[in-house]
C-alpha positions in Angstrom: 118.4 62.7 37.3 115.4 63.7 39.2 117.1 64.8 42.1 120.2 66.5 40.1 117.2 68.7 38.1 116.3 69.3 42.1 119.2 70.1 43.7 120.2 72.5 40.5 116.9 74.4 40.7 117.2 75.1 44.0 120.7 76.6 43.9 120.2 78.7 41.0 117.0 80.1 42.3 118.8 80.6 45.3 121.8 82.6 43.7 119.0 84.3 41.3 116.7 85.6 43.8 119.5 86.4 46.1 121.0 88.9 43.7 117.9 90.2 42.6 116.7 91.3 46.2 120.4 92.6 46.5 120.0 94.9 43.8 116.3 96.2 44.5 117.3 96.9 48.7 115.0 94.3 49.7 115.3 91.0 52.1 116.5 87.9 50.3 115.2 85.6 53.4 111.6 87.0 52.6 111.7 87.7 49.2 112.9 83.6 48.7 109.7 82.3 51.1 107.6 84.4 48.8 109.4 82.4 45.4 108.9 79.4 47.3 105.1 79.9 48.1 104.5 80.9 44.6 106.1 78.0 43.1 104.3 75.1 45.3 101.4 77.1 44.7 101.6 76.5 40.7 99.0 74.6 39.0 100.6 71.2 38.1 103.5 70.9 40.7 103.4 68.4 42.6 103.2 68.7 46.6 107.0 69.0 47.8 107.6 67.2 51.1 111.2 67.9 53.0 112.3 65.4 55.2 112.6 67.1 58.6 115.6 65.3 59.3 117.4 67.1 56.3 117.1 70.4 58.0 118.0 68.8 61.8 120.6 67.1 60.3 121.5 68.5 56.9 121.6 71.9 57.3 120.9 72.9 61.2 124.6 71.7 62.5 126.6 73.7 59.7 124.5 76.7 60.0 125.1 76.8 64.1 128.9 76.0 63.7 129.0 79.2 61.2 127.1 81.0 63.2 129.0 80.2 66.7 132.6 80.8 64.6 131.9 84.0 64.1 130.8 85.3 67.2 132.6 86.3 70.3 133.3 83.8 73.1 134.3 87.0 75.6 131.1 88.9 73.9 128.8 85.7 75.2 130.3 85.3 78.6 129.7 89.2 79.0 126.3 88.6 78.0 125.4 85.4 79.5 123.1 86.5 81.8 120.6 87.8 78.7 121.3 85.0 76.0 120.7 82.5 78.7 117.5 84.1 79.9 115.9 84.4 76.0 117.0 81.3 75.2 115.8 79.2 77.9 113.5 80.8 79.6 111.8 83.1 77.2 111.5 79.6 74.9 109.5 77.9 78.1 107.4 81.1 78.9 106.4 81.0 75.1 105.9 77.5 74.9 103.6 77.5 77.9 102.0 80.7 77.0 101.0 79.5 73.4 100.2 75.5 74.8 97.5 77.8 77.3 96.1 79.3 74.2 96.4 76.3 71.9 94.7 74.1 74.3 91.1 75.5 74.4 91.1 76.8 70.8 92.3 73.7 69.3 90.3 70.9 72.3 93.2 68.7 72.5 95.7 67.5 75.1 97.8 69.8 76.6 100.8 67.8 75.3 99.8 68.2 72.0 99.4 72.0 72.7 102.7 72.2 74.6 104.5 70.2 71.6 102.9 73.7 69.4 104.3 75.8 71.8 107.4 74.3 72.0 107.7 74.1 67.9 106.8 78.1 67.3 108.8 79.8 70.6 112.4 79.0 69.8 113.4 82.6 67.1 115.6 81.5 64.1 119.1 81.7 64.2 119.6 82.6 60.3 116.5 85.0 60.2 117.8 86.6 63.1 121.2 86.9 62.2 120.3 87.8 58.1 117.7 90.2 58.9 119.5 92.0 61.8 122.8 92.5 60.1 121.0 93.6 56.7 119.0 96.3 58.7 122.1 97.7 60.6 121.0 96.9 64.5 122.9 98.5 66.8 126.4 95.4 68.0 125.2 94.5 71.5 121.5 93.5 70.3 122.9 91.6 67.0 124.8 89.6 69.5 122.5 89.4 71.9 120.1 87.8 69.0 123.0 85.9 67.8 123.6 84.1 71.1 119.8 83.4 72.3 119.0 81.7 68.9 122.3 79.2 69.0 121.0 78.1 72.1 116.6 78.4 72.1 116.7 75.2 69.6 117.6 73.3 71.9 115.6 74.5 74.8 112.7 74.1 72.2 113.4 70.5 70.5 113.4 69.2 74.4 110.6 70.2 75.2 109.1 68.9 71.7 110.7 65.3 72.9 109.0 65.3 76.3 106.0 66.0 74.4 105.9 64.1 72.2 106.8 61.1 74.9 103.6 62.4 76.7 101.4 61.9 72.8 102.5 58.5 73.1 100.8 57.9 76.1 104.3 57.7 78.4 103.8 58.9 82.1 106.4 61.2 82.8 107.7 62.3 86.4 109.2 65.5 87.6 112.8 64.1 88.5 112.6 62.0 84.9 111.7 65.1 83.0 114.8 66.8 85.3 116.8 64.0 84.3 116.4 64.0 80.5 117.1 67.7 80.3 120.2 67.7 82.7 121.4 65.0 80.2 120.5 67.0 77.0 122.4 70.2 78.6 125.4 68.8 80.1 125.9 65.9 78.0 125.5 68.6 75.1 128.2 70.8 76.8 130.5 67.9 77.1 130.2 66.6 74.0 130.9 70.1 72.4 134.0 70.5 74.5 135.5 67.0 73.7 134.8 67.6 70.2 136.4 71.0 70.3 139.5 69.2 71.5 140.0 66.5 69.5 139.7 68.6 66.5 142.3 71.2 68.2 144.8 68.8 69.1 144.4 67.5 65.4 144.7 70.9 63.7 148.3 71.7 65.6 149.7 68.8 63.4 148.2 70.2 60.1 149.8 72.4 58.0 148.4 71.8 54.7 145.3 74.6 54.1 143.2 72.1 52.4 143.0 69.6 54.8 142.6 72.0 57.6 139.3 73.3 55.7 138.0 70.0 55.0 138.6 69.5 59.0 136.2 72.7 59.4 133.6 71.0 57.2 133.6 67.6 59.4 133.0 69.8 62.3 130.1 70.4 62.8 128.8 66.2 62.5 131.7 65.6 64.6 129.8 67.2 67.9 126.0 67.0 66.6 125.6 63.4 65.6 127.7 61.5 69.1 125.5 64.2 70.8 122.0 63.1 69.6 123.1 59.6 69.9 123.4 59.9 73.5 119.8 61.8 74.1 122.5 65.2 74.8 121.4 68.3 72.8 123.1 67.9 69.3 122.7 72.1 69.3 124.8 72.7 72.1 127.6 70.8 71.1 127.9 72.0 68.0 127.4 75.6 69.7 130.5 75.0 72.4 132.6 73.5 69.5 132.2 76.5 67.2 132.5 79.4 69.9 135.9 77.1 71.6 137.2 76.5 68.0 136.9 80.3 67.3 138.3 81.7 70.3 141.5 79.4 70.0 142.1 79.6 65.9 144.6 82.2 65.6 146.7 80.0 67.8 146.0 76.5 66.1 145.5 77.0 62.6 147.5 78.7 60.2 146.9 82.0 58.9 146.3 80.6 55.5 143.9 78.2 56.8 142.0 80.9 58.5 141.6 83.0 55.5 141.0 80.0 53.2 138.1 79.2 55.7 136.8 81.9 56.0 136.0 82.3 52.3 134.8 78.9 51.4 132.3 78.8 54.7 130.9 82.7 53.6 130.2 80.7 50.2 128.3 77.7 52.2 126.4 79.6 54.9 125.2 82.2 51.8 123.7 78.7 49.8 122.3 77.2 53.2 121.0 80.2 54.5 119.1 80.6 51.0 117.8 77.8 50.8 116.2 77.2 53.8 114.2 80.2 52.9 113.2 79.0 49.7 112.5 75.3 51.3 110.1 77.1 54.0 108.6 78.4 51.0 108.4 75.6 48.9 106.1 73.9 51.6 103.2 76.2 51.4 101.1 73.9 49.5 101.5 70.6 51.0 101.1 72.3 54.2 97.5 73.9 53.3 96.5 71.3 51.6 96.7 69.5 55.1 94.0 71.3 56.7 91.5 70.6 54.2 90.7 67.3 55.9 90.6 68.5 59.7 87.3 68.3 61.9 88.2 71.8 62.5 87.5 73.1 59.4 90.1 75.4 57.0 88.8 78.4 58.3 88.8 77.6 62.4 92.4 76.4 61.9 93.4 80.0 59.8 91.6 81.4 62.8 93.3 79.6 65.5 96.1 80.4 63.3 96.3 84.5 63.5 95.5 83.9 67.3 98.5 82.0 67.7 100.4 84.4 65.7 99.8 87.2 68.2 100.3 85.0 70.8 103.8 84.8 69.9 104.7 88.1 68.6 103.0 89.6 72.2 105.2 87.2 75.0 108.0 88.2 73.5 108.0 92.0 74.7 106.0 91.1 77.7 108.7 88.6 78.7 111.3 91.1 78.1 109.7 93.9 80.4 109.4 91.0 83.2 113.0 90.4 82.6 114.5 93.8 82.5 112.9 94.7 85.3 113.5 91.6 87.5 117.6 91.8 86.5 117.8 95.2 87.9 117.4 94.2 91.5 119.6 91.4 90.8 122.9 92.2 89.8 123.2 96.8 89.1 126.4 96.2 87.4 125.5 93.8 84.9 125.0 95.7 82.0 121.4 95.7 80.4 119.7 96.5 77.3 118.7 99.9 77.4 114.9 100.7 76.8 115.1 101.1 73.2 117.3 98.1 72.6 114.7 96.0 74.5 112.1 97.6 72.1 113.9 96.6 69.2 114.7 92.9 70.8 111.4 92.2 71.8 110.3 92.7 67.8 113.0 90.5 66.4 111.3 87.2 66.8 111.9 85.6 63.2 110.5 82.1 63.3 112.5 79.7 60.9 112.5 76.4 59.0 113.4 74.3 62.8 110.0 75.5 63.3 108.7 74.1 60.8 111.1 70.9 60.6 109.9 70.3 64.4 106.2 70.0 63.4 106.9 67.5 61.1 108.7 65.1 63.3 105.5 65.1 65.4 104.0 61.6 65.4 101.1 60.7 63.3 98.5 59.9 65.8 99.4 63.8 67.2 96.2 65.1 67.8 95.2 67.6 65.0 98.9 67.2 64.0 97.7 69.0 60.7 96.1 71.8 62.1 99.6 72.2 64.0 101.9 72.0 60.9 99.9 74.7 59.1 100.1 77.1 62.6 103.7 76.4 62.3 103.8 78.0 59.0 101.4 80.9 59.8 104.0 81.4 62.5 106.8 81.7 60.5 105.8 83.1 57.2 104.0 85.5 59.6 106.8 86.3 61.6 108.9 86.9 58.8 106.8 89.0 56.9 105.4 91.6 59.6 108.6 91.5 61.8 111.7 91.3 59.5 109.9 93.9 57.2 109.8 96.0 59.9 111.9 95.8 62.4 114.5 98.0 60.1 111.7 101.0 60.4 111.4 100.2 64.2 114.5 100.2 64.6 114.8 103.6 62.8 112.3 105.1 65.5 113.8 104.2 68.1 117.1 105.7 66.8 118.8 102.9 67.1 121.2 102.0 64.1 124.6 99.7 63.2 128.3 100.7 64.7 129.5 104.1 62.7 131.6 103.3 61.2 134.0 105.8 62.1 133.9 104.3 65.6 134.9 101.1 64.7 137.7 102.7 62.4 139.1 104.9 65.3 139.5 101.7 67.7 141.1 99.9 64.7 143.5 102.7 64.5 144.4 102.4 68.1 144.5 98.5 68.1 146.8 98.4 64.6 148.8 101.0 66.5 149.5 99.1 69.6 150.0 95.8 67.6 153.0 97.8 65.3 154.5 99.2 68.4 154.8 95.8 69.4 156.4 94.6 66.5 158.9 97.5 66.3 159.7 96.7 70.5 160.7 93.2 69.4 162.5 94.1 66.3 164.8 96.6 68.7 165.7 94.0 71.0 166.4 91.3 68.0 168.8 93.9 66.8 170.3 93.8 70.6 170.5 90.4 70.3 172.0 90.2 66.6 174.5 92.9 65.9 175.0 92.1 62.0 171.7 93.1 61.0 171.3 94.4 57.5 170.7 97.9 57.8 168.3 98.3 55.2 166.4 95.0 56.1 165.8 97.1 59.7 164.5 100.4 57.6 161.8 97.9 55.3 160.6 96.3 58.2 159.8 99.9 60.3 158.5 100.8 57.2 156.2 98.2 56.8 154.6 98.5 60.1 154.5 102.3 59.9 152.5 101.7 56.2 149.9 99.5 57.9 149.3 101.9 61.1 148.8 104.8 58.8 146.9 103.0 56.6 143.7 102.3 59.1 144.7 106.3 60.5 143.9 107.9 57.2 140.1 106.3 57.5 139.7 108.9 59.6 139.8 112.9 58.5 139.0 113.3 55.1 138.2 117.2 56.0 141.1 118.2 53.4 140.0 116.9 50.0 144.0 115.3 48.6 145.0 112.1 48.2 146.7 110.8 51.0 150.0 108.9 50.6 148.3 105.5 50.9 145.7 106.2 48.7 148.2 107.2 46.2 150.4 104.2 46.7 147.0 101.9 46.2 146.3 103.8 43.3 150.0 103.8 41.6 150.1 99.8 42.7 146.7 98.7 41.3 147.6 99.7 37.4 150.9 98.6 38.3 148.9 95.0 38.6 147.0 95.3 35.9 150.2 95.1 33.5 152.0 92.2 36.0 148.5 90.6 35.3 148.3 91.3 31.6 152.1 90.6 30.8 151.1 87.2 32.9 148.7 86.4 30.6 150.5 87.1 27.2 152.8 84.5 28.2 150.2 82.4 29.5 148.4 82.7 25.6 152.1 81.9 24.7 152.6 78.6 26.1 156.0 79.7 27.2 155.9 78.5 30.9 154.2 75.6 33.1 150.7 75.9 34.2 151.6 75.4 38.1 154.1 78.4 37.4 151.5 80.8 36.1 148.9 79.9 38.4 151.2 80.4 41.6 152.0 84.1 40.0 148.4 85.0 39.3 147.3 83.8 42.5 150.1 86.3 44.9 148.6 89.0 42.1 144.8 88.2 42.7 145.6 87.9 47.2 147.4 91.8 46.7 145.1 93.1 44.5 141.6 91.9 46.4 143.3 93.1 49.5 144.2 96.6 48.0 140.2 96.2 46.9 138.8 95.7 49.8 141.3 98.4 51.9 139.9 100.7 49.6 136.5 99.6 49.7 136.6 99.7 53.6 138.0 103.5 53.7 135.2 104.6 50.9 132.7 103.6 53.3 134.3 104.9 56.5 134.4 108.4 54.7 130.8 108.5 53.8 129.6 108.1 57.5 128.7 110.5 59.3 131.2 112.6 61.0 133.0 111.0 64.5 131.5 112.1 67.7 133.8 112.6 70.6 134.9 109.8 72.7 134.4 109.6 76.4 137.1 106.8 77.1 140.5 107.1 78.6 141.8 103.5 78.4 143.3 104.5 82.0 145.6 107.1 80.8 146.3 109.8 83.2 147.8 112.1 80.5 144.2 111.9 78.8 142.5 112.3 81.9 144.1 115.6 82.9 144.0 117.2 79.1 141.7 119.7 78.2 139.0 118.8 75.3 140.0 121.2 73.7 142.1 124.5 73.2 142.3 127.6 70.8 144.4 126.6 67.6 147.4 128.9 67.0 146.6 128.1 63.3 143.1 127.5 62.5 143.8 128.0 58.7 146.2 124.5 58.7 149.8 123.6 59.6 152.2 126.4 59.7 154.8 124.0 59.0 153.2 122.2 56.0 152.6 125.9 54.2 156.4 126.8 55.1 158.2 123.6 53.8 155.6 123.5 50.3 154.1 120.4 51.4 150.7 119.1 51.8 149.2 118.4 55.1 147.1 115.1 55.8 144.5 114.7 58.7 145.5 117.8 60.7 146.1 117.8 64.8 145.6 119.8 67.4 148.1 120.1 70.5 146.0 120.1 74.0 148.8 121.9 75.3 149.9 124.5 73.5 147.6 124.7 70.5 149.8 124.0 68.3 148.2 122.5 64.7 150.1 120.1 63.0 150.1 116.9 60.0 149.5 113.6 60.9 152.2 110.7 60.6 150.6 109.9 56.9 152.0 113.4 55.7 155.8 113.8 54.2 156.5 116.5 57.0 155.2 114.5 60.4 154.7 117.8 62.2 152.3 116.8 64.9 155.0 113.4 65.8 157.7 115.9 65.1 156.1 118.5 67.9 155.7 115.7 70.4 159.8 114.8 69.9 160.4 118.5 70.1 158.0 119.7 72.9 156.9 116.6 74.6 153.4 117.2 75.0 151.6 114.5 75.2 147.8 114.6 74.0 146.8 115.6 70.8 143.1 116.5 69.3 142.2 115.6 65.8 141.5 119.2 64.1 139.7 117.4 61.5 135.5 118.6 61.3 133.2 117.0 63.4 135.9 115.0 64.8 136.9 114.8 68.8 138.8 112.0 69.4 142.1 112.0 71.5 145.4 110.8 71.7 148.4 110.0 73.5 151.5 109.8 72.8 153.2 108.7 75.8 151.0 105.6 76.6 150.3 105.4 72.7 146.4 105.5 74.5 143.4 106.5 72.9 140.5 109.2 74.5 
């Protein structure tokens, strides 16, 4: 009962406090350590102690398998060169900087100081991720943060091991230290891949979405636990299995699988992400009261604590400037992190709970090893506090700030258009191939694909304030729902048909009507961005490349053609080669498509304000 009562607390104060910093614009990460500490620090709880191997094992391999599913395989390899050099050798330079430090303020062996070192360089992967997403960094650092903290734990728990074997009173050699960490990396990177194919070649053969979810769950043990049992890093093999079993998904799952799994692990990571927050937290007592009995003394220790604190948050930049500087005699076309990026990188060093789970495996007879738990803390609490509070206002210095939103709406546009094109290519030679086609069938299905590439088109514009003809079709659509749904119901109330038959109708009403919601949710947000700022690509396209920017509009009032026929023009465009201004292919007239197929001029402008983005429609490019 004891543990239920535990286990029920902690999720509720999870989904509480979550909501509550959603509502007031604050960080739930911080805002739960804060709940935590003042709930250990009540008069008449008792001291909370969290078995470290809960959080290496519990929660750690799930949180890296979410974490490596949902970022880019080709985004990693691009960046390998930076990931690879924060998480491994910013983690050693750290770990050695801090052990330096440690050493001489806390007069004990340099093993016990590198194991410190070790425990408080590796940044957390959910702080990192949590707080830089919430603030809005800029892609290419979010990434960049992403892919160093999958791999710094386990650049950090090895060298926690080796010190730890060194504590013990082990003699360690160069080519046995080698040894154990070729083992932990490549053992780690086979054991991820050999996991990521076994579970592939087991997905092909599963069709049912339940199974292939429950699959997704068991992934994560499946490379993490016959990787630690070898000595390889458990970290890396989960990381390898997540990035491999993302990359190849939409080609061996089903798309009802994917979606299915992607909605139950948003639900997990939320809970698990909480609540290591709250369990960091929720240590703050047992943790202080450990430092009551050292020789050092409670106030040495918070001392040595704040110097140690620094200590950490200064390598970090220093490191970077060493780096950035090194990589540009090594490789010029390598892209770097610009000046402000590295700015804004070297201040996102979130310490996590592995930091503090890492101080707690530390052996007993680990000199000080109390005075080392509670640094572990000030590290992370500290980091938490001054850097993820902020690094949002740094950020905002520097300029730097998420993707517009526009942006990533325009190269939507572009990809949804390629992707119909496609479609419509193969449905004219299946109706070379097959002559009895039904006619109408043909119409429905161009229809369709024309419905979807206007659909992510009309994101964009917005200068004329009417409802465009998807908006109106979501709006007509959505009360059409709403009395499907309620006419469902009446007969559900009735008892006039079978359970399994109402639930199947209510749920294809519930998948078209969230997807309607979230369409329109998407475009709301799009609209209230700032306005588009010209684009500088060509994609290759020699039409592009040989247009002007831009030309004198025969009509800068609107379409000519719109105010002739009485109808009303949507997301206006400009002709590069004539001028002429014309409706996009969301309006009823299609006078800018219907001016190409006249004139054959091939790059248009969007005529909409603040907008400057190109296209062609010859190589169906964007510019």
């Amino acid at each position: 009962m004891h543990v239920a009562f535990a286990v029920f607390f902690v999720a509720i104060t999870v989904v509480v406090v979550a909501t509550v910093a959603r509502r007031i614009g604050t960080s739930a990460p911080l805002l739960l350590v804060a709940v935590g500490a003042a709930y250990s620090l009540l008069p008449g709880v008792d001291p909370i102690h969290i078995d470290p191997d809960l959080i290496l094992f519990g929660f750690l391999p799930p949180l890296l398998f979410a974490a490596a599913s949902s970022t880019s395989l080709v985004d990693i390899g691009r960046d390998k060169r930076q990931i690879l050099g924060l998480s491994i050798l910013l983690v050693l330079f750290t770990a050695f900087g801090v052990a330096l430090i440690a050493w001489k303020l806390l007069d004990v062996p340099f093993a016990a100081a590198l194991a410190l070192g070790a425990i408080v360089a590796p940044p957390d992967a959910v702080a990192a991720t949590a707080i830089a997403r919430r603030i809005g960094l800029p892609r290419r650092v979010v990434l960049i943060l992403e892919g160093e903290s999958l791999l710094n734990d386990a650049t950090a728990l090895s060298t926690v091991n080796i010190a730890k074997v060194l504590i013990g009173g082990a003699t360690l050699t160069w080519y046995g230290v080698t040894w154990d960490v070729i083992v932990a990396a490549v053992g780690g990177v086979l054991i991820g891949y050999v996991a990521y194919r076994v579970i592939a070649e087991v997905r092909k053969h599963i069709q049912d979405t339940i199974t292939s979810v429950a699959l997704s769950f068991l992934t994560p043990w499946v490379a993490y636990l016959p990787a630690e049992r070898i000595d390889a890093s458990g970290v890396v093999a989960v990381v390898i299995a997540g990035l491999l079993l993302a990359h190849e998904a939409p080609l061996i799952q089903t798309a009802q699988s994917r979606v299915s799994e992607r909605t139950n692990w948003a639900s997990i990571t939320f809970m698990l992400e909480n609540t290591v927050f709250l369990l960091i937290g929720l240590q703050v007592y047992s943790i202080v009261d450990g430092i009551t009995n050292s020789r050092l003394g409670a106030t040495k220790v918070v001392l040595i604590s704040l110097v140690v604190l620094v200590t950490v948050i200064a390598l970090r930049p220093i490191y970077l400037a060493i780096w950035q500087f090194v990589n540009r005699f090594i490789d010029f076309e390598q892209p770097q992190l610009t000046r402000r990026e590295a700015l804004v990188a070297s201040w996102a060093g979130m310490r996590g709970v592995v930091t503090i789970a890492a101080a707690f495996l530390l052996p007993e007879n680990t000199p000080e090893r109390d005075a080392i738990i509670f640094i572990a803390l000030v590290v992370t609490v500290g980091t938490l506090l001054l850097q993820g509070f902020s690094l949002g206002w740094v950020a905002g210095r520097l300029g730097l700030h998420a993707p517009d939103p526009r942006e990533d709406a325009l190269q939507q546009a572009q990809l949804v258009q390629a992707a119909v094109t496609a479609g419509r290519s193969r449905l004219g030679e299946i109706m070379q191939e097959e002559d009895d086609l039904p006619e109408e069938i043909v119409r429905q299905l161009r229809q369709q694909g024309d419905r979807r590439a206007n659909l992510v088109w009309e994101r964009l514009g917005g200068g004329l304030q009417v409802e465009t003809p998807t908006q109106t079709y979501r709006r007509l659509r959505m009360q059409m729902l709403q009395s499907e749904r309620a006419k469902v119901l009446h007969m559900r109330d009735k008892g006039v048909m079978d359970h399994e038959v109402l639930d199947e109708a209510m749920r294809y009403l519930d998948v078209e009507e969230s997807t309607i919601a979230v369409v329109e949710d998407r475009t709301q947000q799009v609209r209230r961005e700032l306005l588009l700022t010209p684009e500088s690509r060509t994609f290759d396209c020699d039409h592009l490349q040989e247009a002007p920017v831009a030309v004198d509009p025969l009509t800068p009032e609107g379409c000519p053609d719109c105010a002739r026929e009485g109808t009303v023009p949507v997301h206006l465009r400009l002709c590069l080669t004539c001028g002429n201004v014309g409706c996009c292919d969301s309006s009823v007239g299609l006078h800018a498509d219907r001016h190409f197929r006249n004139t054959g001029h091939p790059v248009m402008r969007s005529f909409e304000p603040g907008e400057g983005w190109r296209w062609c429609y010859v190589d169906k490019r964007l510019g």
